[in-house]
N, C-alpha and C positions, 0 to 999 in steps of 0.2 A: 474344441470349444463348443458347449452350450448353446442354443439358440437366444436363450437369457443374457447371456453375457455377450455374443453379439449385438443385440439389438440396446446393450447400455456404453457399448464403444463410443466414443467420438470419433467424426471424423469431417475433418474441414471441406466445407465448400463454400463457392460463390460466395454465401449470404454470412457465414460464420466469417472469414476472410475480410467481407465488408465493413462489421460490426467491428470487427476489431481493430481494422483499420481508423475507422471512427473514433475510437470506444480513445485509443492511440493520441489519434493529434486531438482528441478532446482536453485529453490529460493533459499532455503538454503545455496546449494552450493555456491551460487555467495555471501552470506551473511558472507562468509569467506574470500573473497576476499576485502578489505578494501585499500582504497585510504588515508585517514587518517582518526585519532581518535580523537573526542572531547574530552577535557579533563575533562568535567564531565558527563560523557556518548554519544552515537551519533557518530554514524559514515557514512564517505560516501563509499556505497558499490554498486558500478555501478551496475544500472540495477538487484537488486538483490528482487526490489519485481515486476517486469516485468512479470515473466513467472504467480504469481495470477492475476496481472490484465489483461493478454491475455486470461487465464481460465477465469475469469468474464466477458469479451468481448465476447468469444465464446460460453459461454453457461447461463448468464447470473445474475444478480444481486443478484438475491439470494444464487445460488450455488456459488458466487465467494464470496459473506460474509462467505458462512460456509469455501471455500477451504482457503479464510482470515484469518478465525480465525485456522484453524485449521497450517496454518504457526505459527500466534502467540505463539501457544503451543511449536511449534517448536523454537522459538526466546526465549523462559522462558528457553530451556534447553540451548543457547549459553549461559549463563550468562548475567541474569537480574538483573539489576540495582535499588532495590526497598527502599526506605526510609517509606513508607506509602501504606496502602492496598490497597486505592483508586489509588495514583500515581501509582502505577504496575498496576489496570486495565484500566486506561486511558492509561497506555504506551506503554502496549502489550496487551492484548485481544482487545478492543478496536479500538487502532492504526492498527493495522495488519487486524484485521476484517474489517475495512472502504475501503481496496485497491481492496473489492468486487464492490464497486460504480463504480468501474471502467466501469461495462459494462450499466451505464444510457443510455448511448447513441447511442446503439447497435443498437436500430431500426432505426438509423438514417444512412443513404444511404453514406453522404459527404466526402469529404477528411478529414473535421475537426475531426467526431466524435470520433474514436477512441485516438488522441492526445486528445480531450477534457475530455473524459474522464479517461485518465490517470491523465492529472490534477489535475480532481477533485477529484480523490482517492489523490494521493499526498498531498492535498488542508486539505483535509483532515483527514487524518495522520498528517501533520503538524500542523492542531487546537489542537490534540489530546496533542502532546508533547506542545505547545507551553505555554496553560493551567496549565500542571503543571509543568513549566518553572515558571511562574508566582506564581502558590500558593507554591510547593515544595523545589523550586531550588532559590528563588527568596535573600536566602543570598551569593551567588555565585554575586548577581549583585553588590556588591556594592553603592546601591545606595538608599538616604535616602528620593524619591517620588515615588508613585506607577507607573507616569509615564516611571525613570529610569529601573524599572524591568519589565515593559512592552518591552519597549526597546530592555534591557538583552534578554528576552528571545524570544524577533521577532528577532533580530541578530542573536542569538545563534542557535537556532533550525531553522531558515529560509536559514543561511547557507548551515546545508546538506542537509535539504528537497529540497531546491531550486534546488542543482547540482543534486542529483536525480529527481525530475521532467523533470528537461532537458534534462537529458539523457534517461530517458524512453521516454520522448515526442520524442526523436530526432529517437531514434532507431526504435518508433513503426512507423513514415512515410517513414522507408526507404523499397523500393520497395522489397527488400526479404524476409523482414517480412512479409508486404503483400501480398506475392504470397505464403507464407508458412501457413498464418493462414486459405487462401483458399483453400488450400489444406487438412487443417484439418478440417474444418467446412464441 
């Protein structure tokens, strides 16, 4: 191995371990805080997977899959909503682990990068529910074309994804955040 690719390894310590720890019951915490409730599962909880994807932002894409997943375990114990083996780990392991993608775009310098890649964690947690929106949920649509439950479930699930992505996007450009994640980096 390279002295290069050494020195871009990750590797947990103390302070990494801390933050995550943080970064963890932050999430959590805010995951109790609800703005309203879908009525067949989904809700919007401001800003409450923000603090994984500022840990995937600061330390990177793969340690923010695992601090990801390792919320998702956490989101099984608020009371998970499972019909099917598959639908629960597209819901939660899955869903929760992808808000790691957050930090794609870490090595990129811009103003955009870090809203972009909040997005695209969003983007994607959003695929994850929308999925089995479609295969699981798709008698909730009412509706007798595969396009109606397409629909169903871009409406329904894009609802609270949507107001959560906007709220994380909005929060991570505001200027305290970024002078707070510079200060822990």
């Amino acid at each position: 191995m390279s002295e290069t690719t050494q020195t871009r390894r990750f590797r947990w310590n103390s302070r990494s371990l801390a933050v995550a720890a943080v970064c963890l019951a932050l999430s959590f915490l805010l995951s109790y805080i609800k703005l309203w409730d879908m009525p067949a599962g989904g809700s919007v909880t401001p800003a409450s997977m923000l603090p994984v994807m500022l840990f995937s932002w600061l330390y990177g894409v793969g340690p923010g899959l695992l601090v990801g997943f390792a919320y998702s375990l956490l989101q099984c114990i608020q009371g998970p909503y499972v019909v099917h083996w598959l639908q629960f780990i597209l819901d939660y392991p899955l869903a929760y682990t992808v808000l790691g993608l957050a930090g794609c775009f870490r090595r990129f310098r811009g103003a955009w990068a870090l809203p972009a890649g909040v997005v695209l964690a969003c983007f994607a947690r959003f695929l994850c529910h929308f999925f089995t929106g479609v295969v699981y949920f798709a008698e909730y649509a009412n509706a007798v074309d595969t396009l109606g439950v397409l629909l169903y479930s871009l409406s329904y699930n894009g609802t609270y994804m949507a107001v959560e992505a906007l709220v994380s996007a909005v929060l991570v450009c505001m200027p305290q955040v970024q002078s707070a994640l510079k200060r822990i980096a």
